[in-house]
N, CA and C atoms as an extended XYZ file, in Angstrom:
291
Properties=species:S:1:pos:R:3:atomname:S:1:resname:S:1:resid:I:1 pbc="F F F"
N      -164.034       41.571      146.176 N   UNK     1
C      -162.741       41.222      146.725 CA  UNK     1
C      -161.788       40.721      145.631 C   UNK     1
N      -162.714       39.802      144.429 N   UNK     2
C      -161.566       39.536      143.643 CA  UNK     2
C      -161.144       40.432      142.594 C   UNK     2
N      -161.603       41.272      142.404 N   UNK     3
C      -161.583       42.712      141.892 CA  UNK     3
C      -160.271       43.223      142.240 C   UNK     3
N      -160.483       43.382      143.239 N   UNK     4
C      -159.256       44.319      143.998 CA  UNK     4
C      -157.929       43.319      144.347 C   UNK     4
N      -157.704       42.098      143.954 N   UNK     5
C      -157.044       41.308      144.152 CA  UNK     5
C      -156.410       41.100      142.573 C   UNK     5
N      -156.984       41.695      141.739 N   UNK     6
C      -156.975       41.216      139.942 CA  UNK     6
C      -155.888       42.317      139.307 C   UNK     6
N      -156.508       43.322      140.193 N   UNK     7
C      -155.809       44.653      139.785 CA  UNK     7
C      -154.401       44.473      140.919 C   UNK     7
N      -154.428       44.514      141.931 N   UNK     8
C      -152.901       44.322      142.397 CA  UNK     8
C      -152.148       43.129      141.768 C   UNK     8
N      -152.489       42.047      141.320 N   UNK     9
C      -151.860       41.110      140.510 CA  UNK     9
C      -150.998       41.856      139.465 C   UNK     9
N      -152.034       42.157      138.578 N   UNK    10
C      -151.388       42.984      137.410 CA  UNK    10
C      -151.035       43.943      137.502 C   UNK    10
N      -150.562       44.616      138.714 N   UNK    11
C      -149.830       45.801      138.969 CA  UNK    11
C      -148.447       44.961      139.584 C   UNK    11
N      -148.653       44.085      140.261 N   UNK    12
C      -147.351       43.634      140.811 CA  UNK    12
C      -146.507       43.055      139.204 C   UNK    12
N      -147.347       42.293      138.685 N   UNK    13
C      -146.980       41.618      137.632 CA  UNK    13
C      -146.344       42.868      136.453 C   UNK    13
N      -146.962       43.939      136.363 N   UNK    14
C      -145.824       44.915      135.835 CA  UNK    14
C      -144.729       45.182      136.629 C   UNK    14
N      -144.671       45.629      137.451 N   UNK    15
C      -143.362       45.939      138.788 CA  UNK    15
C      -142.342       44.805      138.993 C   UNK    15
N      -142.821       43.533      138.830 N   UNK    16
C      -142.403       42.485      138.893 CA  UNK    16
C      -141.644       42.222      137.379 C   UNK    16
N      -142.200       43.147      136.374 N   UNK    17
C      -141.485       42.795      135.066 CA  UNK    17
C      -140.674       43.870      135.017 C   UNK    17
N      -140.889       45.332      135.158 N   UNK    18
C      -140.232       46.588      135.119 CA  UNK    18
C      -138.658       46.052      135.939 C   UNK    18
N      -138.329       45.137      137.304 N   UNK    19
C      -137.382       44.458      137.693 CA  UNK    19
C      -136.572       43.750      136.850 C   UNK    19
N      -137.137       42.975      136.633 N   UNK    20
C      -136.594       41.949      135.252 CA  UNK    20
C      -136.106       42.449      134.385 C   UNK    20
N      -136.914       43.727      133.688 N   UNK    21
C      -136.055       44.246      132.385 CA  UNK    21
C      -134.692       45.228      133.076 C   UNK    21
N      -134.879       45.393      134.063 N   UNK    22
C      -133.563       46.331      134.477 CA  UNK    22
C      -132.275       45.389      135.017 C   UNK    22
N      -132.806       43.833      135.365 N   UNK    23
C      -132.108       43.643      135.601 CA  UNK    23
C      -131.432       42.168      134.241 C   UNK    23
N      -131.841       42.980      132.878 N   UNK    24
C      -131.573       42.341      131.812 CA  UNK    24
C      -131.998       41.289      130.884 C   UNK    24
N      -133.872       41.001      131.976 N   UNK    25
C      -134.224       40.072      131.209 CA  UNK    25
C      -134.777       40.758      130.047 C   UNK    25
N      -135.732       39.810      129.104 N   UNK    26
C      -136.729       40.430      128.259 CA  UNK    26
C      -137.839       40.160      128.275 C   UNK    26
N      -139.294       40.570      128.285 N   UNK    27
C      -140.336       40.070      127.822 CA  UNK    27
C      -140.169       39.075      126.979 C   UNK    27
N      -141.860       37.685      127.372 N   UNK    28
C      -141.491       37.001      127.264 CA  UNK    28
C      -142.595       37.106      125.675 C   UNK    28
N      -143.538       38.333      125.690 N   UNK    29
C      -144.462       38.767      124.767 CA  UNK    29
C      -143.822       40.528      124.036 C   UNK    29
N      -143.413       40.077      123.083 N   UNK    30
C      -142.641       41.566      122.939 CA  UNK    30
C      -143.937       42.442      121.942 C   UNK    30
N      -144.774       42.441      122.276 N   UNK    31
C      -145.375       43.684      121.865 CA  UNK    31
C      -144.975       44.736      122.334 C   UNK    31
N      -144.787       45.741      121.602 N   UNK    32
C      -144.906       47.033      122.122 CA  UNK    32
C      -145.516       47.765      123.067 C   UNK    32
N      -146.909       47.525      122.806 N   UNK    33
C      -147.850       48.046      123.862 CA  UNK    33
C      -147.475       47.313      125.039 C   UNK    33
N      -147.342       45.991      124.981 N   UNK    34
C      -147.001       44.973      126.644 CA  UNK    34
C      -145.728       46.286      127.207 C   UNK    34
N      -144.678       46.541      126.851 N   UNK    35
C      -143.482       47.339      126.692 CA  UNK    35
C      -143.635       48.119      127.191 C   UNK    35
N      -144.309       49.069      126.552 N   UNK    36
C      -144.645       50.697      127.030 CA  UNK    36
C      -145.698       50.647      128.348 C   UNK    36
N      -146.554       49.236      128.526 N   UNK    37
C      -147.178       49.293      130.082 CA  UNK    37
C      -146.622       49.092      130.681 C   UNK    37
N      -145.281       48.549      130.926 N   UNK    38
C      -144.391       48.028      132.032 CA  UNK    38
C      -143.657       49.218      132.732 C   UNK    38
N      -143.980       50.556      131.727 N   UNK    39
C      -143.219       51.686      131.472 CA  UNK    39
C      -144.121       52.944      132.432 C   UNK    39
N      -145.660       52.416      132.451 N   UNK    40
C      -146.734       52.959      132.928 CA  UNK    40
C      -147.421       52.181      133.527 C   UNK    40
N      -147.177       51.976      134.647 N   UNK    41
C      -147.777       50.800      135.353 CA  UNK    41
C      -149.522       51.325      135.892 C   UNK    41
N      -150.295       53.043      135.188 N   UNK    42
C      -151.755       53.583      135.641 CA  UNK    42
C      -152.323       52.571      134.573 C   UNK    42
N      -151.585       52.653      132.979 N   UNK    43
C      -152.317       52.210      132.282 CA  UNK    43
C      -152.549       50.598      132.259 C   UNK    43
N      -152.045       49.972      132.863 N   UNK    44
C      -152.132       48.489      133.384 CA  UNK    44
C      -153.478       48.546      134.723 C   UNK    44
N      -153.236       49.431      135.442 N   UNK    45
C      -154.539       49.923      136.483 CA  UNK    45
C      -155.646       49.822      135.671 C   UNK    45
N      -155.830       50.510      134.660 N   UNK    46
C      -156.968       50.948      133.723 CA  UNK    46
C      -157.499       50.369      132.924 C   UNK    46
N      -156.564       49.385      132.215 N   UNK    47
C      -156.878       48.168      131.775 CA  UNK    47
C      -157.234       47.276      132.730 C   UNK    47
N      -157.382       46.540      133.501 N   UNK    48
C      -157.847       45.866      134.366 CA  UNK    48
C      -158.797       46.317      135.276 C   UNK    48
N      -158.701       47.420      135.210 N   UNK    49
C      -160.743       47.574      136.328 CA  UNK    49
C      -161.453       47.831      134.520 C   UNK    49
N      -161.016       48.186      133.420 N   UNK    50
C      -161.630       47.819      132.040 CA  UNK    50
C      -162.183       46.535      132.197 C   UNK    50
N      -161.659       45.865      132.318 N   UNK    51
C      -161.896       44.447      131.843 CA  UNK    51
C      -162.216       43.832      133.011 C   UNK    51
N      -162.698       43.921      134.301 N   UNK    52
C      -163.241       43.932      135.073 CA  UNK    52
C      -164.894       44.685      135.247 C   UNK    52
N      -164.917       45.711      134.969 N   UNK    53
C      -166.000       46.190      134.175 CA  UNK    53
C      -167.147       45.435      133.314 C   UNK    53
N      -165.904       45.132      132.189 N   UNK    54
C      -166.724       44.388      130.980 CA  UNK    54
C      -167.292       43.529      131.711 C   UNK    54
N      -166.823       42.363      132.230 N   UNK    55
C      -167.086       40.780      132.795 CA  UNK    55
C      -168.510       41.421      133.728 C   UNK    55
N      -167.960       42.360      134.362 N   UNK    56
C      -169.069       42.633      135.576 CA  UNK    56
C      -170.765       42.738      134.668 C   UNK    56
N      -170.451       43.429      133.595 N   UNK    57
C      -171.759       43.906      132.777 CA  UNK    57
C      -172.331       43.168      131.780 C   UNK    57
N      -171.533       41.976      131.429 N   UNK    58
C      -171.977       40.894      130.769 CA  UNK    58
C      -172.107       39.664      131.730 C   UNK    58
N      -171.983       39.484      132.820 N   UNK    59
C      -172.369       38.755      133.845 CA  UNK    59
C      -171.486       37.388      133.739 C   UNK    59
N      -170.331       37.891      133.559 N   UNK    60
C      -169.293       36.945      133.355 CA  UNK    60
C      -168.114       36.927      134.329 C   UNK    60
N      -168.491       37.564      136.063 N   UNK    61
C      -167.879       37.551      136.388 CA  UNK    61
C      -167.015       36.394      137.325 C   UNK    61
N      -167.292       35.509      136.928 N   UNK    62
C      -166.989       34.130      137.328 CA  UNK    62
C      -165.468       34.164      137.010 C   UNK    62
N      -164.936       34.826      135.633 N   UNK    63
C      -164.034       34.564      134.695 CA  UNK    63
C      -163.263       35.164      135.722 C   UNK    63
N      -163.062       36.319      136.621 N   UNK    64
C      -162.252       36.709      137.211 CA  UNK    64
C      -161.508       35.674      138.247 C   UNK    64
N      -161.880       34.771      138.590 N   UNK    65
C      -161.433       33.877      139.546 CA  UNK    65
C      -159.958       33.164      138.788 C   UNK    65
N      -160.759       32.730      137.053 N   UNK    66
C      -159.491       32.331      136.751 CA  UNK    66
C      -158.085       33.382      135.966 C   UNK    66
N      -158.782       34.606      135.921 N   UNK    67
C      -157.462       35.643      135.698 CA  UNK    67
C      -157.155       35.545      136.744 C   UNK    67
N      -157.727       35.501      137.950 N   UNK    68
C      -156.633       35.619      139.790 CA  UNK    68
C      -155.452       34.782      139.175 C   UNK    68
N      -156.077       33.503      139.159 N   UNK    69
C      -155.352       32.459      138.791 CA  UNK    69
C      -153.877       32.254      138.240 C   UNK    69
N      -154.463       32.503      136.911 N   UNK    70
C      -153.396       33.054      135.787 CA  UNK    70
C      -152.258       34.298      136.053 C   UNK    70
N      -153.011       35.020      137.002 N   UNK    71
C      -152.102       36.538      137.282 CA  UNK    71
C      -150.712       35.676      138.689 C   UNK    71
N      -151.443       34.950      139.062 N   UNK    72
C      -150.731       34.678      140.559 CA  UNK    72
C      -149.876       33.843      139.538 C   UNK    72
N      -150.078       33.189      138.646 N   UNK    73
C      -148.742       32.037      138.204 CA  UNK    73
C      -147.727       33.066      137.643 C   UNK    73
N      -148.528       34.060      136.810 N   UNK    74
C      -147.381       34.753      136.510 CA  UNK    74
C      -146.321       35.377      137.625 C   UNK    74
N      -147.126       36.174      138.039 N   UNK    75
C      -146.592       37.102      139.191 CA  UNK    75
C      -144.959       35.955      140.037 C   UNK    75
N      -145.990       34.983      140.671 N   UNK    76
C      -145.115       33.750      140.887 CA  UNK    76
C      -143.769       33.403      139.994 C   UNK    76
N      -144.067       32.867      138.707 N   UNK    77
C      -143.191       33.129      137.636 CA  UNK    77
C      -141.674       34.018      138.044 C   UNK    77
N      -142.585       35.223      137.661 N   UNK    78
C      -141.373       36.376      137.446 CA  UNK    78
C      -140.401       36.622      139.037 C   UNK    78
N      -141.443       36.496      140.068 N   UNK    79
C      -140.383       36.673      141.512 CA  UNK    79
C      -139.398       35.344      141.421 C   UNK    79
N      -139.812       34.443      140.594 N   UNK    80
C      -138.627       33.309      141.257 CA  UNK    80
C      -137.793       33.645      140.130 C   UNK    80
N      -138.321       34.092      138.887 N   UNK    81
C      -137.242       34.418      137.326 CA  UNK    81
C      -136.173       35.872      138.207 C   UNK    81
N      -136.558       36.789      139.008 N   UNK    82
C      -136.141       37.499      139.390 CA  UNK    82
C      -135.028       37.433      140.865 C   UNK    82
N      -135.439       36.640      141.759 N   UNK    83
C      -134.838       35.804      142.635 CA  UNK    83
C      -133.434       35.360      141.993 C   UNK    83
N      -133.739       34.156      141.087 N   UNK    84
C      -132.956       33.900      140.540 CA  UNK    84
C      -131.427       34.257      139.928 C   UNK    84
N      -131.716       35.423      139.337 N   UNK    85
C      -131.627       36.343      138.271 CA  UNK    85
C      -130.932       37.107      139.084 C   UNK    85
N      -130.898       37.844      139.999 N   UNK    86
C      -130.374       38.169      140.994 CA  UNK    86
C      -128.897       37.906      141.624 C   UNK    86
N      -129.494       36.202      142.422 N   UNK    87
C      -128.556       35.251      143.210 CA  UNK    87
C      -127.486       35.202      141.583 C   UNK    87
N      -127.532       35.139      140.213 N   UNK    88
C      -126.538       34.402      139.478 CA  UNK    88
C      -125.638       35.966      139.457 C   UNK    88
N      -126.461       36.871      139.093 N   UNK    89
C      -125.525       38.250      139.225 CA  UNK    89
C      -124.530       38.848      140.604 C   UNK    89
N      -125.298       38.457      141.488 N   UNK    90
C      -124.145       38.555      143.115 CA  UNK    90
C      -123.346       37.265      142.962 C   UNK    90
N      -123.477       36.144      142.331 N   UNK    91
C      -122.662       34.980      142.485 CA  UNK    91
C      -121.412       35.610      141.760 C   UNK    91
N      -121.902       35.920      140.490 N   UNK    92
C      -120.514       36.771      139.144 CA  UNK    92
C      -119.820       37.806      139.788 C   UNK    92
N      -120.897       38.591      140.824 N   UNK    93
C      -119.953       39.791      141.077 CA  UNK    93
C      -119.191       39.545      142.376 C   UNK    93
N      -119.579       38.194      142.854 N   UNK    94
C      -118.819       38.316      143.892 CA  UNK    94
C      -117.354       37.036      143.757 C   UNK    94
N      -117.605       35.830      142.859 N   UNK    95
C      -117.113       34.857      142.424 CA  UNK    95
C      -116.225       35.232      141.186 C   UNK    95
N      -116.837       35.889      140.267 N   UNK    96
C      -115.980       36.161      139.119 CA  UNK    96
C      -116.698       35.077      138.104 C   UNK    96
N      -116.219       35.244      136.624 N   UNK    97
C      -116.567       34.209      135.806 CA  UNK    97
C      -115.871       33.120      135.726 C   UNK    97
């Protein structure tokens, strides 16, 4: 269950950033590769049942509880950075500067 909860995190958490950059923010990690996954939200899929995998086969899957964790603050994060981000752009376009 937390499997399948790890991978929609980090799929929202790209979708949730792919928003943000359109609507002018920037990454807050500018690698490239972070960049170009936001761009391909399979290879963010793929990476994460990866590394879900790994944990599973080294018997470390405990660790997934606290990526949930970590994924939900982000995810969290970016909808209120995006919320936000939003409300100040309808305020400008509707208020003026």
């Amino acid at each position: 269950m937390l499997d399948v909860l790890f991978v929609g995190l980090v799929v929202l958490d790209g979708f949730l950033t792919q928003k943000l950059l359109a609507v002018g923010a920037t990454e807050a990690n500018p690698n490239p590769f972070v960049l170009w996954s936001v761009d391909h939200l399979w290879v963010r899929v793929l990476i994460a049942i990866v590394i879900i995998l790994v944990l599973r086969f080294f018997n470390k899957w405990r660790v997934i509880q606290a990526l949930c964790f970590i994924w939900l603050g982000i995810c969290i994060y970016n909808a209120i950075m995006l919320a936000v981000g939003n409300a100040v752009i309808l305020s400008l376009a509707i208020f003026g500067n």
